[in-house]
Backbone as a printed PyTorch tensor [residue, N CA C, xyz], in Angstrom:
tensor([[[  4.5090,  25.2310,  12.5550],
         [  5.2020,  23.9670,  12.5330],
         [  4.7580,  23.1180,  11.3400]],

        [[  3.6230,  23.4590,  10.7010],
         [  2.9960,  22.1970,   9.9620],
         [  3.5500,  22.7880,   8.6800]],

        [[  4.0820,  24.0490,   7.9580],
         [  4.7510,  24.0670,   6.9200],
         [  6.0130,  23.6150,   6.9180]],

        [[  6.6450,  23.0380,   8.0760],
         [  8.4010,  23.2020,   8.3700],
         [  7.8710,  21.4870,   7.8330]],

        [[  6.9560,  21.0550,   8.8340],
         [  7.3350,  19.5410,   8.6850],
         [  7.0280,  19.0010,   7.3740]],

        [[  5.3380,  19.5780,   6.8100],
         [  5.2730,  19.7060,   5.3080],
         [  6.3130,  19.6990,   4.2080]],

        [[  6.6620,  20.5660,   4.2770],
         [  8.1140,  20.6740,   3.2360],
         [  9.2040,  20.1030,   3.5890]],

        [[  9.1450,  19.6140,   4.7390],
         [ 10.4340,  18.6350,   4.8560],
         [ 10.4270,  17.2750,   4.5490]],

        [[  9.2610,  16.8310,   5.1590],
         [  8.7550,  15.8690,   4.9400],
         [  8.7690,  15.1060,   3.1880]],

        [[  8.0040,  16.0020,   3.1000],
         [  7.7580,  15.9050,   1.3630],
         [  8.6400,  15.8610,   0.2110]],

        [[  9.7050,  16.7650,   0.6590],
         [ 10.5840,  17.1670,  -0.1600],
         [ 11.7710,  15.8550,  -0.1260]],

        [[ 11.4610,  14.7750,   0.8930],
         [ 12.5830,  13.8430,   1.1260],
         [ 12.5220,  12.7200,   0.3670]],

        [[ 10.7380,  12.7270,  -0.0270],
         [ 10.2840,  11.5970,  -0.5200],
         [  9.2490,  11.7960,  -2.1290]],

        [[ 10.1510,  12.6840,  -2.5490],
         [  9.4020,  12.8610,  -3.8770],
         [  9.4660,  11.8220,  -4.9140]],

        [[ 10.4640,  11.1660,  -4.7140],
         [ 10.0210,  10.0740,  -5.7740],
         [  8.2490,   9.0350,  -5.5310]],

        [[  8.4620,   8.5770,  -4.2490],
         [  7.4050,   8.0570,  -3.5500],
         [  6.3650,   9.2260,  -3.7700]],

        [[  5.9950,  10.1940,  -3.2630],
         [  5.2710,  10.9460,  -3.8830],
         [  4.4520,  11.0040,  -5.1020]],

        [[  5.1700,  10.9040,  -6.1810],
         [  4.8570,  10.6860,  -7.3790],
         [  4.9580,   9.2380,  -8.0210]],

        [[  5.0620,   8.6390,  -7.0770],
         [  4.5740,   6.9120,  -7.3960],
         [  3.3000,   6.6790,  -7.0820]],

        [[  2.8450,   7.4360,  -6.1390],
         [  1.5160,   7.3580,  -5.1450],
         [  0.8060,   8.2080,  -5.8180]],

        [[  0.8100,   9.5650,  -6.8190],
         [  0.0430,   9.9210,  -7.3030],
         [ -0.1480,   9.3500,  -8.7100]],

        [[  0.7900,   8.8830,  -9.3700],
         [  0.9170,   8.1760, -10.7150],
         [ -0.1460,   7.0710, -10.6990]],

        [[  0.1360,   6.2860,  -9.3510],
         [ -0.5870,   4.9670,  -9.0490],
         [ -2.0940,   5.1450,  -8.9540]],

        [[ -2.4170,   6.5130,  -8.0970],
         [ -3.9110,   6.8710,  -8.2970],
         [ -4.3750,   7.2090,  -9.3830]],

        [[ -3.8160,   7.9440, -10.4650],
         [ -4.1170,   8.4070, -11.6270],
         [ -4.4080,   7.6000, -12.5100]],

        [[ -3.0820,   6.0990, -12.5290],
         [ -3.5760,   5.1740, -13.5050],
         [ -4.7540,   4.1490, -13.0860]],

        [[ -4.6810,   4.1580, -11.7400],
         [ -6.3630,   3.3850, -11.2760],
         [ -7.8640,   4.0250, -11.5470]],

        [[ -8.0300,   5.4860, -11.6640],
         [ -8.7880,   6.2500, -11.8960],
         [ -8.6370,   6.1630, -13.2080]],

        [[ -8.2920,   6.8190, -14.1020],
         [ -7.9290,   6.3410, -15.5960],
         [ -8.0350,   5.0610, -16.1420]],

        [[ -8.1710,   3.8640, -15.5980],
         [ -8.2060,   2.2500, -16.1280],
         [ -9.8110,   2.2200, -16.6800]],

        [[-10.7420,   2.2460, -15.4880],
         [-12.3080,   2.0990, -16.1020],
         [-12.6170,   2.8500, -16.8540]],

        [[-11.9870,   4.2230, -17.0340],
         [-12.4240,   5.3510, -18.0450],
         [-11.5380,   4.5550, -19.6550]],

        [[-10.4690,   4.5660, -19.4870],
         [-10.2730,   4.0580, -20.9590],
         [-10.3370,   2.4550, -21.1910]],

        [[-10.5670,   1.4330, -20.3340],
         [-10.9800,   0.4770, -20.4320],
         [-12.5140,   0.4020, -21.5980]],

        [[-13.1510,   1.4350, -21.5840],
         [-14.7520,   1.3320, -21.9100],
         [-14.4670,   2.0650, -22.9910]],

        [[-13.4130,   2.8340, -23.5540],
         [-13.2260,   3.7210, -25.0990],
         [-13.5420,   2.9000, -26.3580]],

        [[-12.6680,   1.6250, -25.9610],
         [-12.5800,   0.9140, -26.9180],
         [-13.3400,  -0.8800, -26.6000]],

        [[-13.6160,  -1.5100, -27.8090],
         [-13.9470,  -2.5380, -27.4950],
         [-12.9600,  -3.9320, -28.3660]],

        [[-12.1000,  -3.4290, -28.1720],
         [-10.7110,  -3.7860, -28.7810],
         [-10.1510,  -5.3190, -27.2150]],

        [[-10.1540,  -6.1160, -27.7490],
         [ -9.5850,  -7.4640, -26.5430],
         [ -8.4960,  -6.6940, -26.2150]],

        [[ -7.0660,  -6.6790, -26.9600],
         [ -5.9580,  -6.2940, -26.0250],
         [ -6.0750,  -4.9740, -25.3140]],

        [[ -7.0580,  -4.0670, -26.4830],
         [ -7.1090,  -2.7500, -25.3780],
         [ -7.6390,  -2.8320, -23.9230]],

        [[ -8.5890,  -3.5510, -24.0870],
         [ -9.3800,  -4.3010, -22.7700],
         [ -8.4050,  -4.8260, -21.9150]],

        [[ -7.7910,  -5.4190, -22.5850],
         [ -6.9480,  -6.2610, -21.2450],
         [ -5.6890,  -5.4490, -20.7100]],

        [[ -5.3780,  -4.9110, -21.8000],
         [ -4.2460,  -3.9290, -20.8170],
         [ -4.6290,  -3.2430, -19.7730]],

        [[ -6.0860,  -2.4170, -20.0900],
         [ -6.5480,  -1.4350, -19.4430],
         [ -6.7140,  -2.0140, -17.7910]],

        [[ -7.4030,  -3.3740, -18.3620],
         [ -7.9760,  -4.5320, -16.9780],
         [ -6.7390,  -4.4250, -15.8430]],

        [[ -5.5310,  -5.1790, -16.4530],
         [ -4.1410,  -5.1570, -16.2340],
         [ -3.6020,  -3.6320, -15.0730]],

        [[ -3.4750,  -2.5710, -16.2030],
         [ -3.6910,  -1.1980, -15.4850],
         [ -4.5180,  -0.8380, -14.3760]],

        [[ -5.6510,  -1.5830, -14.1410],
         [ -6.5170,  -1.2240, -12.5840],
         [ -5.7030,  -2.0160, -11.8520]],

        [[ -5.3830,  -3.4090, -12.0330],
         [ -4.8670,  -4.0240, -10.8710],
         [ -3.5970,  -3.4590, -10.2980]],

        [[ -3.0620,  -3.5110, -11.3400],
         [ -1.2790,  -2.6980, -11.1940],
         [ -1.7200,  -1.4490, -10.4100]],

        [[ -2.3230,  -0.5740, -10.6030],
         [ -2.6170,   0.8830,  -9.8660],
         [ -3.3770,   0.6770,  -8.6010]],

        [[ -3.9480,  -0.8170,  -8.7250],
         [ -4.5990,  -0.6720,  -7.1720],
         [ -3.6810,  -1.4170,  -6.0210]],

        [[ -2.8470,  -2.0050,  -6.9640],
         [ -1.8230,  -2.4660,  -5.6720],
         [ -0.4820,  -2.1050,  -5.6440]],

        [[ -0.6180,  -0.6120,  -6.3720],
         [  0.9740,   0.0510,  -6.1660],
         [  0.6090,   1.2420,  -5.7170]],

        [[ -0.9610,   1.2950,  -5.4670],
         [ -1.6120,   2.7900,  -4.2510],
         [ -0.6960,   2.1580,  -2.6370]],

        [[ -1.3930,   1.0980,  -2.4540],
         [ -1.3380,   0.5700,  -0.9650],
         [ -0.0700,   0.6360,  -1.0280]],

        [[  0.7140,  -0.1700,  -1.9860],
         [  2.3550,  -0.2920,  -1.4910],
         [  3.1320,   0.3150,  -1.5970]],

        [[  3.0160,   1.7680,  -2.4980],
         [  3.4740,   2.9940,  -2.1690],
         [  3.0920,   3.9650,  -0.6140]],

        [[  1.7910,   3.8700,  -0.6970],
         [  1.6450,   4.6090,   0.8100],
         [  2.4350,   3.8610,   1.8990]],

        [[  2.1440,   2.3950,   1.7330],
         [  3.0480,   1.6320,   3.2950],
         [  4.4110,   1.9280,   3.1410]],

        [[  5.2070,   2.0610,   1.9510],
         [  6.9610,   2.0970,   2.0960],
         [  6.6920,   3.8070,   2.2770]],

        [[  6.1010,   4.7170,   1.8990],
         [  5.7380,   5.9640,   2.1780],
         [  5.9940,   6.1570,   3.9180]],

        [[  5.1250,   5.6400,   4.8360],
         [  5.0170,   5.7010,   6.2130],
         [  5.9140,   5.1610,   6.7190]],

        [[  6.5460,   3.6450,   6.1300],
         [  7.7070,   2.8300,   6.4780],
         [  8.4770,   3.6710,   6.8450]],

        [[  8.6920,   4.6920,   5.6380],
         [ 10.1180,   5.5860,   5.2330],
         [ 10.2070,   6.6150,   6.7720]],

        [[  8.6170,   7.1070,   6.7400],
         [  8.4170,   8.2960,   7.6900],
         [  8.8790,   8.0190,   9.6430]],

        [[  7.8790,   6.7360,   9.3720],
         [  8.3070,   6.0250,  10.8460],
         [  9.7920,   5.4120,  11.3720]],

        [[ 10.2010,   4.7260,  10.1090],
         [ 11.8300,   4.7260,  10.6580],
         [ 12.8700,   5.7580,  10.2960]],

        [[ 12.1120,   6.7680,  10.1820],
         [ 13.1160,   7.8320,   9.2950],
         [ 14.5450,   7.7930,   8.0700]],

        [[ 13.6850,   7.3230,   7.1760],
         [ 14.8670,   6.9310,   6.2400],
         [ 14.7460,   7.8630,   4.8140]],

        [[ 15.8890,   8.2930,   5.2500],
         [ 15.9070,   9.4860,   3.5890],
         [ 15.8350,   8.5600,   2.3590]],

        [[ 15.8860,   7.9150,   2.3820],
         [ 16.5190,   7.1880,   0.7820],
         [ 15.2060,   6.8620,   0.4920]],

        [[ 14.7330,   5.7900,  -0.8420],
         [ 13.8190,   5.5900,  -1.7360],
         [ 13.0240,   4.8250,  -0.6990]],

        [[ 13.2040,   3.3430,  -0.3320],
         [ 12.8090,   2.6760,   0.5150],
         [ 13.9510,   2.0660,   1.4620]],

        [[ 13.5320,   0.9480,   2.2370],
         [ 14.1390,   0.2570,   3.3630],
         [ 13.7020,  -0.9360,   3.3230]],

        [[ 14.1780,  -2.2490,   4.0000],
         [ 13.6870,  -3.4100,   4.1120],
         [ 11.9660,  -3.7250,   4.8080]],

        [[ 12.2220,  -2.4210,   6.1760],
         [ 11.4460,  -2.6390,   7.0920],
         [ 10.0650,  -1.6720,   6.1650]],

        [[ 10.6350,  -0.4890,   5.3050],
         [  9.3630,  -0.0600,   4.9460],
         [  8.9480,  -0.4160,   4.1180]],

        [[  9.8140,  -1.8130,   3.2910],
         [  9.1550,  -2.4870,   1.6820],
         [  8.1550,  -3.4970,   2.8080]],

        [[  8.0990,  -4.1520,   3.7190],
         [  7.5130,  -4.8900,   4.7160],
         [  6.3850,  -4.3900,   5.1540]],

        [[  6.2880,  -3.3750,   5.4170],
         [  4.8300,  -2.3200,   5.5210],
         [  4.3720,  -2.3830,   4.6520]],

        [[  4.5030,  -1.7980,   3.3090],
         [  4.3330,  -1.8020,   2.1210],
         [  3.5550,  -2.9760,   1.6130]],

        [[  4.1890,  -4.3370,   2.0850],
         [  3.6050,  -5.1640,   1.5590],
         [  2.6330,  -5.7700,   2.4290]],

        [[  2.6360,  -5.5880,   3.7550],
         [  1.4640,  -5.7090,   4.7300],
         [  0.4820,  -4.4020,   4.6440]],

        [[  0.4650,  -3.3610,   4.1670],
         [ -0.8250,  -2.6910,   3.8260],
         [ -1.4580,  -3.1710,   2.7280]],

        [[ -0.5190,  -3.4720,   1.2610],
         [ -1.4730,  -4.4440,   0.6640],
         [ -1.9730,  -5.8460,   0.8340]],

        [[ -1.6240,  -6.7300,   1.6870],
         [ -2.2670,  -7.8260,   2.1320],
         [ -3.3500,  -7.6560,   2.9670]],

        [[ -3.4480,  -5.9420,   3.4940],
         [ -4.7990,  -6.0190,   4.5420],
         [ -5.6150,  -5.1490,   3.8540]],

        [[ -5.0930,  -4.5150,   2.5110],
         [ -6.2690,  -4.1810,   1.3090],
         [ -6.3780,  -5.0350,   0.6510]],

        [[ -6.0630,  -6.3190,   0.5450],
         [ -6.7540,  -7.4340,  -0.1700],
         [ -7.5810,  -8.3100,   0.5630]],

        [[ -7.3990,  -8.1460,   1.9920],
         [ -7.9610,  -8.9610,   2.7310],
         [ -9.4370,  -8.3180,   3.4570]],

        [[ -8.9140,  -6.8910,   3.6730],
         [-10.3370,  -5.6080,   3.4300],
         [-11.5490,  -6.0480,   2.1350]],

        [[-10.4960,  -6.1920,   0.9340],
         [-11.7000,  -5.8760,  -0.2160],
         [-12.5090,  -7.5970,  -0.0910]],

        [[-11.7840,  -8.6430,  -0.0690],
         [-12.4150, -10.0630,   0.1700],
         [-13.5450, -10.0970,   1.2580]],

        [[-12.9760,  -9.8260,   2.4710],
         [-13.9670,  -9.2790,   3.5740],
         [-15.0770,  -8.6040,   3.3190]],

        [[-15.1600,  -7.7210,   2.4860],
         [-16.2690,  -7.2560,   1.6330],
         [-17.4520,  -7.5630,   0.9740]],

        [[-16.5280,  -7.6940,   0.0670],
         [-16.8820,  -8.9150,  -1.1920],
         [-17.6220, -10.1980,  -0.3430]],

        [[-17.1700, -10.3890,   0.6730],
         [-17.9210, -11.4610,   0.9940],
         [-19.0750, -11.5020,   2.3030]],

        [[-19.5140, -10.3380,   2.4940],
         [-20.3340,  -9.3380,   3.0910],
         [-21.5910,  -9.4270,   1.8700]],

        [[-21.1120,  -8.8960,   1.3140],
         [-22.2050,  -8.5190,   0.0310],
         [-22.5670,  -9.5850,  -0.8530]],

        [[-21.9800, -10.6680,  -0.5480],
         [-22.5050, -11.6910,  -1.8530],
         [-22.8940, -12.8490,  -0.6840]],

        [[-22.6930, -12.6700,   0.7530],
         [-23.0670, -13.5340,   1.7810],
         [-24.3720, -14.7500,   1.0690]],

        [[-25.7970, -14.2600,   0.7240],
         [-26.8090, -15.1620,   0.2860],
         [-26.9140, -14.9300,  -1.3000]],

        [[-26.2050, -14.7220,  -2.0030],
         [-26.6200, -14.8640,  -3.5450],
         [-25.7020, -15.9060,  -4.3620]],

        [[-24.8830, -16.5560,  -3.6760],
         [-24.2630, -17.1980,  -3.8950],
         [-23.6240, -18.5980,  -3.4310]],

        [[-24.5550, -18.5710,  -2.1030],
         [-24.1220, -19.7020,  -1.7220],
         [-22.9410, -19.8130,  -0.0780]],

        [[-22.4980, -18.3520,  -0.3500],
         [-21.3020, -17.9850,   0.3460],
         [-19.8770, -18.5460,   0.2280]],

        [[-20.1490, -18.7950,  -1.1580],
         [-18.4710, -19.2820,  -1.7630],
         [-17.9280, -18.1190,  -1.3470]],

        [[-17.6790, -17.0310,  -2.2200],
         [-16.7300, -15.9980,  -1.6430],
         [-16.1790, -15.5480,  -0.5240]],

        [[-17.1140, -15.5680,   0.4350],
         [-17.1020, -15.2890,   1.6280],
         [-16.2590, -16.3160,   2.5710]],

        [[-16.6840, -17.3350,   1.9090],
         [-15.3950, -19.0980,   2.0610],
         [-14.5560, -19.2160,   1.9340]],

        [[-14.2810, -18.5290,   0.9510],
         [-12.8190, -18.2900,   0.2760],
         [-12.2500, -17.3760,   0.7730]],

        [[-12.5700, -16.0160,   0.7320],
         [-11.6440, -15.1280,   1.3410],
         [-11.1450, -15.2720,   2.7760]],

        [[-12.0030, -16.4320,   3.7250],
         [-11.5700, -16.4120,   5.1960],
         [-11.0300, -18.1500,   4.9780]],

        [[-10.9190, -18.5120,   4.4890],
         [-10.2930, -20.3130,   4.4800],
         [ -8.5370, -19.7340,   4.2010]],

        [[ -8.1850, -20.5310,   5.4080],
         [ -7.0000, -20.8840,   5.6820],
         [ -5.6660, -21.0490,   4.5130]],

        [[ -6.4050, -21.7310,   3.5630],
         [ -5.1650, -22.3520,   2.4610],
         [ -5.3890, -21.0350,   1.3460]],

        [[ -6.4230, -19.7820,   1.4910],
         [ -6.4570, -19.0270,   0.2710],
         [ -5.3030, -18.2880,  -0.0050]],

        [[ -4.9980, -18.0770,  -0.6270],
         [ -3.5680, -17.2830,  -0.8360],
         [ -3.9010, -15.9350,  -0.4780]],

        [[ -4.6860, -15.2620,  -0.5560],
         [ -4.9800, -14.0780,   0.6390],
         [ -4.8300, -14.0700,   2.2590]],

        [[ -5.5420, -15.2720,   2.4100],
         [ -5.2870, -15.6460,   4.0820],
         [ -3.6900, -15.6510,   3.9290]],

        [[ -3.1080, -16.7930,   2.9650],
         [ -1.7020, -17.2280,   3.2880],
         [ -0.6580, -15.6350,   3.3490]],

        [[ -1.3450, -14.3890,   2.5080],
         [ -0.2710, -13.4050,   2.2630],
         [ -0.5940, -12.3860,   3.3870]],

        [[ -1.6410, -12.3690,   4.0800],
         [ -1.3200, -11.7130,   4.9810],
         [ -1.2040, -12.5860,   5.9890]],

        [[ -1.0300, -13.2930,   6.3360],
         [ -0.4830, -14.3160,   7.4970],
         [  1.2420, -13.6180,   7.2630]],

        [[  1.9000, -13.5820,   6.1730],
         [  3.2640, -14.1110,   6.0230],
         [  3.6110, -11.9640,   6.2350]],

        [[  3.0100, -11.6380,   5.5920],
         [  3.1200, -10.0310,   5.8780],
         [  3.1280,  -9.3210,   7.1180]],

        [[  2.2010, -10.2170,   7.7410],
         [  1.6800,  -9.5450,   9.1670],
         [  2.4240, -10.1930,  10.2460]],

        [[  3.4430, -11.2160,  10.0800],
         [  4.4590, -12.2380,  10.5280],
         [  6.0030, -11.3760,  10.1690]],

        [[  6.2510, -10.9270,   9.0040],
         [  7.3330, -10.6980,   8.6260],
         [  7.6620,  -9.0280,   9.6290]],

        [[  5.8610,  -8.2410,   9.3670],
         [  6.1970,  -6.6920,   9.8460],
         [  5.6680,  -6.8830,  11.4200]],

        [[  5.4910,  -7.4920,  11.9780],
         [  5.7470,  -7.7840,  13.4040],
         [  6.9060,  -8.6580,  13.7850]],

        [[  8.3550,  -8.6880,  13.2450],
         [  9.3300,  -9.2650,  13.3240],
         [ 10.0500,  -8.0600,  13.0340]],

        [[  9.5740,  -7.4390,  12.0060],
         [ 10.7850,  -5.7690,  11.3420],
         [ 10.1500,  -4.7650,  12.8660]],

        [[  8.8960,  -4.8140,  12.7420],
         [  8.6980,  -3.2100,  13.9450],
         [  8.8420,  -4.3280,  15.5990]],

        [[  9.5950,  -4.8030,  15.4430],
         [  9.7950,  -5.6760,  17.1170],
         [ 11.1900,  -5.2060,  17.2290]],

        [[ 11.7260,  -5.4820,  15.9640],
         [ 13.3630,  -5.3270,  16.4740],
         [ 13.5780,  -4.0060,  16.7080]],

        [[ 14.9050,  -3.8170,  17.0730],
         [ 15.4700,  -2.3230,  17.7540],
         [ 15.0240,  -1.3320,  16.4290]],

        [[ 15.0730,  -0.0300,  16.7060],
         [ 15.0650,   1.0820,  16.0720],
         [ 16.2940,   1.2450,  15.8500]],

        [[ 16.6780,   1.9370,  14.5600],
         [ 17.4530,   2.7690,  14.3100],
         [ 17.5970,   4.2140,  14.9670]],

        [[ 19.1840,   4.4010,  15.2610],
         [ 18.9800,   5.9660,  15.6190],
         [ 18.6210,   7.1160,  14.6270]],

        [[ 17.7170,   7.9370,  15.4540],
         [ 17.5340,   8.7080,  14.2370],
         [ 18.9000,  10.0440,  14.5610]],

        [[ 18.8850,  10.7640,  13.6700],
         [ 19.9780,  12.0750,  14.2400],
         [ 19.0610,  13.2490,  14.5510]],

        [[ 19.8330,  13.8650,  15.3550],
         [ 19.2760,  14.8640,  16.1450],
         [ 18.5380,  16.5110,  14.7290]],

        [[ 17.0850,  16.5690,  15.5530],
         [ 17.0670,  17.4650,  14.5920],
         [ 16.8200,  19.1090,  15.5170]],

        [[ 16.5590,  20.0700,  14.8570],
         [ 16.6290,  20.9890,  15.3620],
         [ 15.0790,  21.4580,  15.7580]],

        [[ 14.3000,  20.3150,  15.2620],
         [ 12.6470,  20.8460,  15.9290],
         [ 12.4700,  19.8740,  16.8140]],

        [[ 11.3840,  20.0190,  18.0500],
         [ 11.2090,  19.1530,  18.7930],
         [  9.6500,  18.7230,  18.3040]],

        [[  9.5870,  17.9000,  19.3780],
         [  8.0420,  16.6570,  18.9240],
         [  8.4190,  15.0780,  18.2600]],

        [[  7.4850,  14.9340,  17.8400],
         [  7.7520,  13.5190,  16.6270],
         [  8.5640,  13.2090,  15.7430]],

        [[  7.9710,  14.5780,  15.1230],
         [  8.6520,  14.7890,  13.5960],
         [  9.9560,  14.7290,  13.6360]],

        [[ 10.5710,  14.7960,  13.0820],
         [ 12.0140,  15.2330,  12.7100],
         [ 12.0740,  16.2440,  11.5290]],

        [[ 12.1350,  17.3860,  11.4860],
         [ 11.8700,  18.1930,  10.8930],
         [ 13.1750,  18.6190,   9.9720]],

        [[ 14.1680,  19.0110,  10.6290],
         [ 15.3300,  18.7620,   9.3060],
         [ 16.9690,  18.4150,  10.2130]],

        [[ 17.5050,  17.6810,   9.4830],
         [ 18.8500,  17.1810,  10.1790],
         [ 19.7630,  18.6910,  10.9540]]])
């Protein structure tokens, strides 16, 4: 069963696929050529390039699962750009949480202030993410069409 769903699976969502590996590649790749040169714009693009790759990992995997859980052949969906953007509000709100773990007494605990205070625009984006995708996964499901494997999956139309 796990090659049927494998290749079905996969084969539906290759663009996403290769957004999600592109996205890891250029985040892995940013600190390595960030440090080649000591060039300002090379620097800053490179800088630029980690952020972009670290928040088009998360929001490729969430419209990725979006896609899987409401079963939608196409690129994305409303409900799985909504995932998408609530997995990265709870990897920004993960890495702050962190961040403010680890700098708890060397600083005073600004960070740690910041990432949990109310008005931060982290608090504010996953408030509005985690509001929007408990409003998309509340409402009805879509039908899915009948497939010819049984279980979860939907293995092929």
């Amino acid at each position: 069963m796990f090659p049927v769903v494998y290749g079905n699976l996969f084969s539906r969502h290759y663009l996403l696929m290769f957004a999600i590996l592109g996205s890891l590649i250029l985040r892995g790749l940013a600190p390595e050529m960030y440090e080649q040169r000591h060039d300002r714009q090379w620097q800053r693009y490179w800088g630029w390039a980690f952020v972009g790759g670290s928040l088009a990992a998360p929001f490729t995997l969430g419209v990725f699962v979006g896609n899987w859980l409401f079963g939608v052949d196409g690129l994305a969906s409303a409900a799985s750009v909504t995932i998408g953007l609530a997995v990265v509000a709870l990897t920004v709100v993960d890495g702050a949480a962190f961040l403010g773990l680890k700098t708890r007494g060397t600083s005073g605990g600004r960070p740690a202030s910041t990432a949990t205070s109310h008005r931060s625009p982290i608090s504010c984006s996953q408030s509005a993410a985690s509001h929007s995708a408990a409003r998309c996964l509340t409402s009805p499901l879509p039908r899915r069409r009948r497939s010819r494997c049984s279980g979860a999956l939907s293995c092929s139309p």
